[in-house]
TIVO-2410 file (N, C-alpha, C; in nm, 3 decimals):
# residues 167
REC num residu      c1      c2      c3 atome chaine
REC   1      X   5.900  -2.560  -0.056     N      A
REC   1      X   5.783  -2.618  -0.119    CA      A
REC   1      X   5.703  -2.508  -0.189     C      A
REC   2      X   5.689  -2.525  -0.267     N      A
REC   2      X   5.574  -2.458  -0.342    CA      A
REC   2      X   5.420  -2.461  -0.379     C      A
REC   3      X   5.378  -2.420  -0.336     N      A
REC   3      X   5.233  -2.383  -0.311    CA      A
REC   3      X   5.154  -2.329  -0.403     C      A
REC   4      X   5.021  -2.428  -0.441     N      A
REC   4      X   4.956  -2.360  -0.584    CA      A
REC   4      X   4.800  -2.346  -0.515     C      A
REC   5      X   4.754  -2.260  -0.542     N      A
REC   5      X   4.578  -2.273  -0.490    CA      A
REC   5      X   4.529  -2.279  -0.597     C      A
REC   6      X   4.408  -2.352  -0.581     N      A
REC   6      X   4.306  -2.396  -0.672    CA      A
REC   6      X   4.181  -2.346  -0.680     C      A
REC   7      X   4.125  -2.291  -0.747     N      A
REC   7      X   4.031  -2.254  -0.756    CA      A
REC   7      X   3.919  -2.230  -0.835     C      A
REC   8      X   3.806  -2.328  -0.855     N      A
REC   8      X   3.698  -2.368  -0.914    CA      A
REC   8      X   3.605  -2.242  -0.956     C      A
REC   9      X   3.585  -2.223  -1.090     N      A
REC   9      X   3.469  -2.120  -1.196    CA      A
REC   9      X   3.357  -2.103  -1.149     C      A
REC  10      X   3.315  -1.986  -1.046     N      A
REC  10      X   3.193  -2.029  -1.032    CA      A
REC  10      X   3.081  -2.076  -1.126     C      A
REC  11      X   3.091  -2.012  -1.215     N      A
REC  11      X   2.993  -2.070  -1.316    CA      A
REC  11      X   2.974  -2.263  -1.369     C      A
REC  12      X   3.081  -2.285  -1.331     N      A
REC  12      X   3.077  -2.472  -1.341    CA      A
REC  12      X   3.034  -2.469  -1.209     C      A
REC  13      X   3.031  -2.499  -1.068     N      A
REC  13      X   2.908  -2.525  -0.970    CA      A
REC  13      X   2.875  -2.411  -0.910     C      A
REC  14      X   2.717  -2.381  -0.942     N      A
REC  14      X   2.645  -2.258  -0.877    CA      A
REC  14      X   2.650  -2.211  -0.762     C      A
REC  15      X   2.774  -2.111  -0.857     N      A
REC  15      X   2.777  -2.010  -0.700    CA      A
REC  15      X   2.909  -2.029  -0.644     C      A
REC  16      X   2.986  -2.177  -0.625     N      A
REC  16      X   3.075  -2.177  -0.525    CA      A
REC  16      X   3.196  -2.175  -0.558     C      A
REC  17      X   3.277  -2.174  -0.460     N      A
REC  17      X   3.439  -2.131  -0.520    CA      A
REC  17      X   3.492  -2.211  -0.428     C      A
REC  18      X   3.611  -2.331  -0.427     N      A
REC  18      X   3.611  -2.398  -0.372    CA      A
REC  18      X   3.818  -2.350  -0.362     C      A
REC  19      X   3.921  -2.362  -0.215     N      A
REC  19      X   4.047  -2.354  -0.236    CA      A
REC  19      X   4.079  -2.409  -0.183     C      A
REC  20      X   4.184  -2.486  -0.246     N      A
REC  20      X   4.283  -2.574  -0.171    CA      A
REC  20      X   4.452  -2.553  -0.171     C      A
REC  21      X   4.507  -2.577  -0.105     N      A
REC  21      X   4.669  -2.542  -0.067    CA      A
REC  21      X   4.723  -2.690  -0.161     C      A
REC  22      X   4.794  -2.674  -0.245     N      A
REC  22      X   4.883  -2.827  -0.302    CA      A
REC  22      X   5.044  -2.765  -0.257     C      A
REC  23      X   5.073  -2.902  -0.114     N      A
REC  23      X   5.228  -2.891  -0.187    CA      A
REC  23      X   5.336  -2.935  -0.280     C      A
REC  24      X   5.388  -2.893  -0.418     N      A
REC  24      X   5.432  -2.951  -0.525    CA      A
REC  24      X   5.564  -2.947  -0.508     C      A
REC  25      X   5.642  -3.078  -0.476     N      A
REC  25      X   5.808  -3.012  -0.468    CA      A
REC  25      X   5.841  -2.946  -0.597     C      A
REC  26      X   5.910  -2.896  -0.600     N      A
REC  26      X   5.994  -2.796  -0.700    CA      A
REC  26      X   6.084  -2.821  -0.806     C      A
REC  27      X   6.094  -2.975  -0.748     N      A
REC  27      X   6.204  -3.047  -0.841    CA      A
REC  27      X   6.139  -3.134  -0.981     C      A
REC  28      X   6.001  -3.136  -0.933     N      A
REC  28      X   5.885  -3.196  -1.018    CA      A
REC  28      X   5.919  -3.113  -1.190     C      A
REC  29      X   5.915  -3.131  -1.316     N      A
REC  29      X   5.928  -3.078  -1.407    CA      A
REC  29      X   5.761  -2.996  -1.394     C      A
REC  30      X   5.773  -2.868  -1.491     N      A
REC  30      X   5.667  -2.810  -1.514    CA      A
REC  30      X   5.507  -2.898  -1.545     C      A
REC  31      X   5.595  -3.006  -1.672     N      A
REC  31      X   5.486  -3.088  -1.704    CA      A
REC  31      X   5.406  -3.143  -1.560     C      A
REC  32      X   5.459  -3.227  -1.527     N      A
REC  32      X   5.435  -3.296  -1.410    CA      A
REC  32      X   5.348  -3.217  -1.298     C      A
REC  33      X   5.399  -3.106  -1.260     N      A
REC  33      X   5.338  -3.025  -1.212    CA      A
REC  33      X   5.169  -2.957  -1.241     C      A
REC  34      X   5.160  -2.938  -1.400     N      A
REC  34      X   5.056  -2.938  -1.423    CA      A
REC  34      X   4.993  -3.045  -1.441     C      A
REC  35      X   5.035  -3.187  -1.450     N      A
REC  35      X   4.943  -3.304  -1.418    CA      A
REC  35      X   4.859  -3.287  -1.298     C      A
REC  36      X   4.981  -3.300  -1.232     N      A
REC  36      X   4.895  -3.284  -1.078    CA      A
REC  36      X   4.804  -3.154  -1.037     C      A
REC  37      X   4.819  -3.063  -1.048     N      A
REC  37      X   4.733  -2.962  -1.067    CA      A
REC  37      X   4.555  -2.992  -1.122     C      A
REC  38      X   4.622  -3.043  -1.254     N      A
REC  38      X   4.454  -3.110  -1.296    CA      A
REC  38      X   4.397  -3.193  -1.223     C      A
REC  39      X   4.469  -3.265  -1.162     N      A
REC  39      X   4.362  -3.399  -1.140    CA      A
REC  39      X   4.324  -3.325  -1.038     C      A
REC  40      X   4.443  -3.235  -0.914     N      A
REC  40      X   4.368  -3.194  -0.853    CA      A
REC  40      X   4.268  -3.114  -0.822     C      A
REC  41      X   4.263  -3.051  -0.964     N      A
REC  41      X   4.168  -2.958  -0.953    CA      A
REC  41      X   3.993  -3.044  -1.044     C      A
REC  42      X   4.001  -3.194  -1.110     N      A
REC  42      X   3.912  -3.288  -1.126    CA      A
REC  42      X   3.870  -3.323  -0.996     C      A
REC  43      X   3.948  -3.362  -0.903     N      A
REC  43      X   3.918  -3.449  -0.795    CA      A
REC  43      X   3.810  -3.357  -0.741     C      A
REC  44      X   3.870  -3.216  -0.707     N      A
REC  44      X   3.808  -3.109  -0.640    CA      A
REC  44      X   3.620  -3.082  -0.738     C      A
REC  45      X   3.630  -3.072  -0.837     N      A
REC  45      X   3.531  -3.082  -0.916    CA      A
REC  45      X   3.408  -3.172  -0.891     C      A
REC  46      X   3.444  -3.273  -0.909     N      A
REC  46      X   3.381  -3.478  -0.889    CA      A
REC  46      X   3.348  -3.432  -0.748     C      A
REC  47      X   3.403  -3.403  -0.645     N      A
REC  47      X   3.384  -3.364  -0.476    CA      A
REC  47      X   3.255  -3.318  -0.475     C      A
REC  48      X   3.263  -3.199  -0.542     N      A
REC  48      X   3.154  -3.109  -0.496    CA      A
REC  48      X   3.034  -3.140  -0.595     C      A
REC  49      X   3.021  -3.172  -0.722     N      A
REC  49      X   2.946  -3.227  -0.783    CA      A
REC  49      X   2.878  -3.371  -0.750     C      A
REC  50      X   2.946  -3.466  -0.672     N      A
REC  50      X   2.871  -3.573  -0.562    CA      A
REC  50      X   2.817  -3.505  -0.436     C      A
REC  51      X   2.872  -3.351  -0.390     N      A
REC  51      X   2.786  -3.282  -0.266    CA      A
REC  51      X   2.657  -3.239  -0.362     C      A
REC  52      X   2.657  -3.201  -0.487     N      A
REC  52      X   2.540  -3.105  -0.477    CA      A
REC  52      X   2.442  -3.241  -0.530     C      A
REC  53      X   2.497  -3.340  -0.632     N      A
REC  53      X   2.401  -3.482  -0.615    CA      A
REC  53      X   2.312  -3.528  -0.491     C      A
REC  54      X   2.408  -3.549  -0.387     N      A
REC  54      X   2.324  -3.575  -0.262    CA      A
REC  54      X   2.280  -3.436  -0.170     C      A
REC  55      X   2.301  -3.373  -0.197     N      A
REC  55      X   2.199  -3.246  -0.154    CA      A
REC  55      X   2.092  -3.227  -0.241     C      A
REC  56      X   2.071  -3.255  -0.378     N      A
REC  56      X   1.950  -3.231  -0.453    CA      A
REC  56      X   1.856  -3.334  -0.400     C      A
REC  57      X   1.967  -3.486  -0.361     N      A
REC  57      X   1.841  -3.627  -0.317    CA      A
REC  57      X   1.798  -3.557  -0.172     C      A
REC  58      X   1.870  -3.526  -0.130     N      A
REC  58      X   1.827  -3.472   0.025    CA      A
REC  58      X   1.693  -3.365   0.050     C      A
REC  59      X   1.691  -3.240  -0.055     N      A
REC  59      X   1.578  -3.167  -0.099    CA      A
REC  59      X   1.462  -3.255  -0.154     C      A
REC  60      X   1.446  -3.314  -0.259     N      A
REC  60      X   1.380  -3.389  -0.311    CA      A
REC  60      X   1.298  -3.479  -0.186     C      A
REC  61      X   1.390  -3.544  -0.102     N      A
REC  61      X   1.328  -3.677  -0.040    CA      A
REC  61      X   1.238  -3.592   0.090     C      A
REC  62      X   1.331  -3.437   0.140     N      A
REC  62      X   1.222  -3.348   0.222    CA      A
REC  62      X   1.122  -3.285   0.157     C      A
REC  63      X   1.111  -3.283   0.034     N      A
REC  63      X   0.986  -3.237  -0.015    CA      A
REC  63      X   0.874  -3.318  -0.058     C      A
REC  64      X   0.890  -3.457  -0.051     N      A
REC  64      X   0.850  -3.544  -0.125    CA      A
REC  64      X   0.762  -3.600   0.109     C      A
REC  65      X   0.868  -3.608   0.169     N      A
REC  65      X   0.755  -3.620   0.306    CA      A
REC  65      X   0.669  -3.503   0.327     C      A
REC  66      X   0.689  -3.346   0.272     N      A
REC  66      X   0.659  -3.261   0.321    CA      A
REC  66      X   0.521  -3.250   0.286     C      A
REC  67      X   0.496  -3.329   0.122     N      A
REC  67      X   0.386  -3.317   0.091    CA      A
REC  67      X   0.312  -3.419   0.113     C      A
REC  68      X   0.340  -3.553   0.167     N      A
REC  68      X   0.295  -3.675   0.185    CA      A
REC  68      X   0.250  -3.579   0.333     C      A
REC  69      X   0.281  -3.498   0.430     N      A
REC  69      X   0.230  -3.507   0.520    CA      A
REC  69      X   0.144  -3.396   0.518     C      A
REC  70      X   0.133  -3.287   0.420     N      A
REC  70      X   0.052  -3.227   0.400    CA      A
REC  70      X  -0.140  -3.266   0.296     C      A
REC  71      X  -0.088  -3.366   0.212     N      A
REC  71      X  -0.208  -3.409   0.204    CA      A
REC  71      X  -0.279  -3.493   0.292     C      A
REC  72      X  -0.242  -3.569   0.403     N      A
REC  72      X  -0.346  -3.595   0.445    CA      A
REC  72      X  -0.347  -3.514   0.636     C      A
REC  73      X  -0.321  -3.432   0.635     N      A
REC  73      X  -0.331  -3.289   0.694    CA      A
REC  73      X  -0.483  -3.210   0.705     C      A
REC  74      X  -0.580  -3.180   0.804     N      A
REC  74      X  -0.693  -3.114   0.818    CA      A
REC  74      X  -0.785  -3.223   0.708     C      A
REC  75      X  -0.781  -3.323   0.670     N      A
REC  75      X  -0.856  -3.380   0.596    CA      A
REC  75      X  -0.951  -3.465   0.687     C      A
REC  76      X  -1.080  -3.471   0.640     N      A
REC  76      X  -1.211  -3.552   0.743    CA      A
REC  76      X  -1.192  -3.661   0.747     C      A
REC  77      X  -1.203  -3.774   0.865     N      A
REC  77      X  -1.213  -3.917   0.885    CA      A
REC  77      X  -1.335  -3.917   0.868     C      A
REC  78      X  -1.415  -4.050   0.842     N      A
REC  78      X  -1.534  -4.091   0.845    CA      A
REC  78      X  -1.511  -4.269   0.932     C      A
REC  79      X  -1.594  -4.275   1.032     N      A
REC  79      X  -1.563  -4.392   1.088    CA      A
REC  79      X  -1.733  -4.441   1.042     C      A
REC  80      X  -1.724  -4.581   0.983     N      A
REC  80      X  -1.810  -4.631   0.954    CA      A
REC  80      X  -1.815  -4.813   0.934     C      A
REC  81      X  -1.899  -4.844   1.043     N      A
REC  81      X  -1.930  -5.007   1.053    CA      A
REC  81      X  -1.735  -5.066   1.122     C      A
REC  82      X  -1.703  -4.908   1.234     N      A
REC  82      X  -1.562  -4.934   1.300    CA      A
REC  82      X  -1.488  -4.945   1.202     C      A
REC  83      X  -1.449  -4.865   1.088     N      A
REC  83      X  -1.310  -4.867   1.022    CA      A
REC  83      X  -1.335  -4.707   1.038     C      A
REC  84      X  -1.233  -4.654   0.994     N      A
REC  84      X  -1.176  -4.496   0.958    CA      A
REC  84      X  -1.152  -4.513   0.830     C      A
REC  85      X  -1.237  -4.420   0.735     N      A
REC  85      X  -1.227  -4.387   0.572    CA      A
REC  85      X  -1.201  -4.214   0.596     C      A
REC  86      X  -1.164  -4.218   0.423     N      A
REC  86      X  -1.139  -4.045   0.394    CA      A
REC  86      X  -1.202  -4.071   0.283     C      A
REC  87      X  -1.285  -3.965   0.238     N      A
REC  87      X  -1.373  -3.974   0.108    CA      A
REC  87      X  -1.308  -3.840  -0.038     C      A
REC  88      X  -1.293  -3.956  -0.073     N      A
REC  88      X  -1.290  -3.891  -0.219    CA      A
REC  88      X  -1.376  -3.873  -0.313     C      A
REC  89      X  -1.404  -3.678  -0.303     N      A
REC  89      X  -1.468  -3.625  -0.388    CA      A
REC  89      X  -1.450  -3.571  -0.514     C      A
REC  90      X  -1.575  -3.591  -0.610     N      A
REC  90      X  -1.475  -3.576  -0.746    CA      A
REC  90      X  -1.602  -3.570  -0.811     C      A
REC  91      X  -1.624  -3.522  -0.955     N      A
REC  91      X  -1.741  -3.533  -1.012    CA      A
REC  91      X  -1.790  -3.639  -1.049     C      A
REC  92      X  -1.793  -3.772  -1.070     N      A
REC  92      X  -1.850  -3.903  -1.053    CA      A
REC  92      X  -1.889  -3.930  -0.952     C      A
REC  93      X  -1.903  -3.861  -0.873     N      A
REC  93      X  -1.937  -3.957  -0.738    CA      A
REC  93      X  -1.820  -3.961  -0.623     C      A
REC  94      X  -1.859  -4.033  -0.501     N      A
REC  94      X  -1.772  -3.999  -0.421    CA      A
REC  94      X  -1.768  -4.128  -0.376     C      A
REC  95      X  -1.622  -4.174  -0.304     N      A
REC  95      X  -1.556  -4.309  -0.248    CA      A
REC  95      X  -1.484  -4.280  -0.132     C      A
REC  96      X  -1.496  -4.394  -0.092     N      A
REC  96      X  -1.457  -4.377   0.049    CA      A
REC  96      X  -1.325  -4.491   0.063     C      A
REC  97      X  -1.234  -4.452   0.127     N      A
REC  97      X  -1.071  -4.558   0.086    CA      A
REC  97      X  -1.034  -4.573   0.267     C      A
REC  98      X  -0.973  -4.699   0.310     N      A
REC  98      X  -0.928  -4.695   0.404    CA      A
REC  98      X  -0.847  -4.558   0.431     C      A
REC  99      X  -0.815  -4.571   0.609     N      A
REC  99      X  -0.705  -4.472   0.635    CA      A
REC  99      X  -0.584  -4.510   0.586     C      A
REC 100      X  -0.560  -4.684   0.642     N      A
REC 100      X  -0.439  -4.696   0.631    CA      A
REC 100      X  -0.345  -4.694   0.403     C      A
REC 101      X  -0.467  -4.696   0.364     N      A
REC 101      X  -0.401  -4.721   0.207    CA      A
REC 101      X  -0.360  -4.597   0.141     C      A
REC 102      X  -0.395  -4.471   0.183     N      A
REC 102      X  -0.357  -4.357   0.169    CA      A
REC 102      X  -0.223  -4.289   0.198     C      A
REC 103      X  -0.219  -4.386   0.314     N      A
REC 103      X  -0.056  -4.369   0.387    CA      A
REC 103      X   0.050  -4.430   0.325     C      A
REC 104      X   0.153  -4.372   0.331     N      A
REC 104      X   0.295  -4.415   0.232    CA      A
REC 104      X   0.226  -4.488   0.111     C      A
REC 105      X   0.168  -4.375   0.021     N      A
REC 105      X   0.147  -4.429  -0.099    CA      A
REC 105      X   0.279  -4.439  -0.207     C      A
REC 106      X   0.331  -4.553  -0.283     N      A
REC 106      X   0.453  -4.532  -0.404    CA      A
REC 106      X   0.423  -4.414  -0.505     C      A
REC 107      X   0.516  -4.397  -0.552     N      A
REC 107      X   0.501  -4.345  -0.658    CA      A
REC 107      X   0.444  -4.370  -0.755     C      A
REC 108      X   0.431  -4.505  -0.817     N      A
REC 108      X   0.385  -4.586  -0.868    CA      A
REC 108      X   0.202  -4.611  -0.864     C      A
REC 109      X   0.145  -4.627  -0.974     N      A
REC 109      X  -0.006  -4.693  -0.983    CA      A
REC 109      X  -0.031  -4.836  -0.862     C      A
REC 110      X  -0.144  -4.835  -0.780     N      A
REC 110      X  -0.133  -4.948  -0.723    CA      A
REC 110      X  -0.336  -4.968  -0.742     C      A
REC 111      X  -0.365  -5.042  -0.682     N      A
REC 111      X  -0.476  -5.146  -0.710    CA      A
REC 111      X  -0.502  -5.098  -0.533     C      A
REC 112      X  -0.596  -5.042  -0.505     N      A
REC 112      X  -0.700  -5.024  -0.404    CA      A
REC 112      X  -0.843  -5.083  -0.362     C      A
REC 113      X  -0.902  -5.147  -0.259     N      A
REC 113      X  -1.029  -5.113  -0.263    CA      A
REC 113      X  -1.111  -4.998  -0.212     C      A
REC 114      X  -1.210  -4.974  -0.306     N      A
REC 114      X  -1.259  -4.846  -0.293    CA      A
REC 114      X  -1.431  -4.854  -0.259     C      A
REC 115      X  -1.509  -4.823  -0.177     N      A
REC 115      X  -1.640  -4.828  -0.106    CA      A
REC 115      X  -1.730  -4.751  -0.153     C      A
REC 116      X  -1.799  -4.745  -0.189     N      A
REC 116      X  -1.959  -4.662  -0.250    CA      A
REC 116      X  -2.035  -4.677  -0.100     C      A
REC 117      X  -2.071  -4.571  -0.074     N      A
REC 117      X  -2.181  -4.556   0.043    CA      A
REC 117      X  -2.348  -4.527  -0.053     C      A
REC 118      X  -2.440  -4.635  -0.047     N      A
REC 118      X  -2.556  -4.656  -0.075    CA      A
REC 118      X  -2.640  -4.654  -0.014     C      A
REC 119      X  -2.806  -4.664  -0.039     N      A
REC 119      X  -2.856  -4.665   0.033    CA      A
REC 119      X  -2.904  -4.817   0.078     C      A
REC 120      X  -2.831  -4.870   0.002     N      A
REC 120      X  -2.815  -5.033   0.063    CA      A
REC 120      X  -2.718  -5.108   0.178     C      A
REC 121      X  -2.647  -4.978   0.158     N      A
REC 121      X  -2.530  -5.003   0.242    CA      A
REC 121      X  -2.353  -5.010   0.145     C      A
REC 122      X  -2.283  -5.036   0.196     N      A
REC 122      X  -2.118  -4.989   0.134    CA      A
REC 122      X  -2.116  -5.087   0.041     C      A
REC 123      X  -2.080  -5.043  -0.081     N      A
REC 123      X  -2.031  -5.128  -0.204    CA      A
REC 123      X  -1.922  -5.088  -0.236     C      A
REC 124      X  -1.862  -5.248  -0.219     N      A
REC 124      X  -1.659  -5.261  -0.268    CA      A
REC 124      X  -1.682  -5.305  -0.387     C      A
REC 125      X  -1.552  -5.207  -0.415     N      A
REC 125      X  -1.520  -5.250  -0.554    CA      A
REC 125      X  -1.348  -5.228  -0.572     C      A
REC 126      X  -1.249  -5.283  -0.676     N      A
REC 126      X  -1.130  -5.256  -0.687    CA      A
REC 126      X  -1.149  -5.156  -0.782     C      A
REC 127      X  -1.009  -5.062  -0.744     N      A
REC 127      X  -0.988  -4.956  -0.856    CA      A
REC 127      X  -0.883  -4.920  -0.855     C      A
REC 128      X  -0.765  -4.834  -0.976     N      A
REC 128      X  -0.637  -4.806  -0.979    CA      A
REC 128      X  -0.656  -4.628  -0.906     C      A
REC 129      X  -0.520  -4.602  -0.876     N      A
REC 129      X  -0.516  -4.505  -0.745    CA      A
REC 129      X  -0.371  -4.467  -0.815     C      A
REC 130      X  -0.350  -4.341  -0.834     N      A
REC 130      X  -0.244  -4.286  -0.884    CA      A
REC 130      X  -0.202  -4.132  -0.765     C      A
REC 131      X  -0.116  -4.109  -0.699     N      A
REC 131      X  -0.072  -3.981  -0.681    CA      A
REC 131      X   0.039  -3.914  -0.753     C      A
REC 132      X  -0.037  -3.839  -0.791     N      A
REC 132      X   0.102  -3.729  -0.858    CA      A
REC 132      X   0.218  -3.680  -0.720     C      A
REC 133      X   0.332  -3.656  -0.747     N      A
REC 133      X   0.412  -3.642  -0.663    CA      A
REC 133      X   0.424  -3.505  -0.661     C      A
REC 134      X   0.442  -3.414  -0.729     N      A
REC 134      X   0.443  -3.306  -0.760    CA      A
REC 134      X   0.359  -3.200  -0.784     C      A
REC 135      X   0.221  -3.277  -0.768     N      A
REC 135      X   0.096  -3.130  -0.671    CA      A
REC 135      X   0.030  -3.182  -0.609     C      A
REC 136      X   0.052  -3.373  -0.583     N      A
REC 136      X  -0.017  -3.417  -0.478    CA      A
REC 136      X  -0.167  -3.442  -0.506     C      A
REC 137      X  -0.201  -3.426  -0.594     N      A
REC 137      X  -0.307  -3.474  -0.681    CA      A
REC 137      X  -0.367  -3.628  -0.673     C      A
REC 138      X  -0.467  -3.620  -0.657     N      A
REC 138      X  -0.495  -3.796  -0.649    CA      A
REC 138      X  -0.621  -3.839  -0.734     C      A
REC 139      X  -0.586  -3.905  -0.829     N      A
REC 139      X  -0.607  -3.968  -0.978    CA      A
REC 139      X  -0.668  -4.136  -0.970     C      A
REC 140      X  -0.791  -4.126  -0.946     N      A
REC 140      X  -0.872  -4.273  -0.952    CA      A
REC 140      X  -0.916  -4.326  -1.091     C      A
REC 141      X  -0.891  -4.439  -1.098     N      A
REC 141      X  -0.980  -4.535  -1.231    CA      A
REC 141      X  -1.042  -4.637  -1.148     C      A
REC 142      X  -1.152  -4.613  -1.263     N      A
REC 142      X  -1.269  -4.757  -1.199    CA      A
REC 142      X  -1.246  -4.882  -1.230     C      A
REC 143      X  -1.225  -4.834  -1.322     N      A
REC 143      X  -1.138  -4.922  -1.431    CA      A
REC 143      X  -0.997  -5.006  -1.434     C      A
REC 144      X  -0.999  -5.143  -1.342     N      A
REC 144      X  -0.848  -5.135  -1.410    CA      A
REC 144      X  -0.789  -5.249  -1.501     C      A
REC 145      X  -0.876  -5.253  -1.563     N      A
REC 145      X  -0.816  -5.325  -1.719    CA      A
REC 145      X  -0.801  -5.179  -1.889     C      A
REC 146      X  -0.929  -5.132  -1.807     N      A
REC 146      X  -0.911  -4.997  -1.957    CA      A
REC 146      X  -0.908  -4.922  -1.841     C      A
REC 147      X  -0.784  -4.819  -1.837     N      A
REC 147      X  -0.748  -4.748  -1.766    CA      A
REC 147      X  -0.784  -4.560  -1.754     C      A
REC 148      X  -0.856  -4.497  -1.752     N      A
REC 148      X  -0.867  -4.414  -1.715    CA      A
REC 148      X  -0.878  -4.291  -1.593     C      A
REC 149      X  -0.793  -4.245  -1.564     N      A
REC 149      X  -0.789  -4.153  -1.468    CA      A
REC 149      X  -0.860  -4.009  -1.431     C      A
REC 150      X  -0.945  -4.006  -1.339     N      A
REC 150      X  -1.018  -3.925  -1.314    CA      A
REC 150      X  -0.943  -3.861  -1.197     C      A
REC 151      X  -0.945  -3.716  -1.163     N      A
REC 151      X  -0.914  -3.635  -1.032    CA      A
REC 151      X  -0.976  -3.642  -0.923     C      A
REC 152      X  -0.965  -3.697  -0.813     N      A
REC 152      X  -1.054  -3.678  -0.718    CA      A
REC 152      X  -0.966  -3.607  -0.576     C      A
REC 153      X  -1.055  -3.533  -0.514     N      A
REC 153      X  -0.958  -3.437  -0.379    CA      A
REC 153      X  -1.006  -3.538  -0.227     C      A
REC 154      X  -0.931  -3.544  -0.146     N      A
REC 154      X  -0.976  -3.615  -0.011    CA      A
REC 154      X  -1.021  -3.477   0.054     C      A
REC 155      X  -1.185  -3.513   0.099     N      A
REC 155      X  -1.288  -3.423   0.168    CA      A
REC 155      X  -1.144  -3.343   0.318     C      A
REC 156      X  -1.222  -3.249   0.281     N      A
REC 156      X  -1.138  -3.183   0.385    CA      A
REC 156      X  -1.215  -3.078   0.486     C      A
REC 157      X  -1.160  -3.075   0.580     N      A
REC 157      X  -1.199  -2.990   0.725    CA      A
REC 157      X  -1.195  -2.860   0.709     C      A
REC 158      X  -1.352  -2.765   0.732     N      A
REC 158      X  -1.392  -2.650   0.712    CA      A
REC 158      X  -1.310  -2.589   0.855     C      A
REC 159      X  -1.198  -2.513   0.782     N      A
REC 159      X  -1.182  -2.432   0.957    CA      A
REC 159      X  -1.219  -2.302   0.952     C      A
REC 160      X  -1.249  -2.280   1.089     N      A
REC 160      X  -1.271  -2.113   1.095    CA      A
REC 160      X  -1.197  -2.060   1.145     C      A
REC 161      X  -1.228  -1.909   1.027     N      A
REC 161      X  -1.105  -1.844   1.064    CA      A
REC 161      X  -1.175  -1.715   1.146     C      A
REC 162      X  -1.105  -1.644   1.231     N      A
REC 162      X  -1.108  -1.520   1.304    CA      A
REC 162      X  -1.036  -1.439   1.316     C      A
REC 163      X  -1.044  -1.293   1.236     N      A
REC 163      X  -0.937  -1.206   1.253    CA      A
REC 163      X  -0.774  -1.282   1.237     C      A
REC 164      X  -0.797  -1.365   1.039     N      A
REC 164      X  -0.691  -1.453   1.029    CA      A
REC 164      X  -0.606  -1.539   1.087     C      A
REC 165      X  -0.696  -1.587   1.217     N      A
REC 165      X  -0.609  -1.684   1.291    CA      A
REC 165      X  -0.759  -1.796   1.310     C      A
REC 166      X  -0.702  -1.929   1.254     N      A
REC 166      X  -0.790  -2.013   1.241    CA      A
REC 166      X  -0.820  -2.083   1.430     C      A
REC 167      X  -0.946  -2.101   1.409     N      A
REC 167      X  -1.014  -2.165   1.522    CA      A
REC 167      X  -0.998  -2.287   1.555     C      A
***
């Protein structure tokens, strides 16, 4: 039997070099031989190019909890009239949003209610609620028929620090 190894450019997938053992009987014509060779060296290709596909979704989907659990991380509750709010500060003014609507936000624009603390007491109102995925940014409109997006940050917890190790 005759034995061909295969072996993939690193430069077509970054970095790696992939080998495999083919046994080709001998009696196969040349042509034939290099048929099989290609595909096997396609098949081998398509392989590792569906590994690095689902390893990029795999990075992506851990970075994508990493930051969902870092924004709402050291950030202030406000319990008021028995609910838990987080207030969003921003130069218009500041709002106050349930706990739970903050949590597993889509990717996607969604429709929130959002609370004004007065001196009359809490005023609801609806508003559009956008997070950026990619600095975690959180983007309010008052508005949601004419749409405009303003930045606002969820109030966050002053820690102290001591000889760089927080308190």
């Amino acid at each position: 039997m005759d034995k061909l190894k295969l072996r993939i450019d690193k430069k077509l997938i970054k970095g790696y070099t992939m080998t495999a053992a083919l046994n080709i009987n001998p009696i196969f014509q040349n042509k034939v031989r290099k048929n099989i060779y290609k595909s096997a060296l396609a098949s081998l290709y398509e392989k590792k190019k569906i590994w690095n596909e689902l390893n990029e979704e795999r990075l992506l989907h851990q970075k994508e909890k990493k930051l969902e659990k870092e924004r709402l991380e050291n950030k202030k509750l406000y319990a008021i009239y028995g609910k838990k709010y987080y207030k969003l500060v921003g130069d218009n003014g500041d709002y106050y949003v349930l706990e739970d609507a903050l949590k597993d936000l889509p990717s996607s624009q969604l429709i929130i209610q959002v609370n004004r603390y007065s001196f009359s007491g809490m005023r609801t109102s609806r508003a559009l609620l956008k997070v950026d995925k990619a600095t975690n940014k959180i983007f309010l409109s008052e508005d949601t028929l004419r749409v405009y997006f303003k930045p606002y940050k969820i109030e966050s917890i002053k820690l102290k620090r001591v000889n760089n190790q927080v308190i």
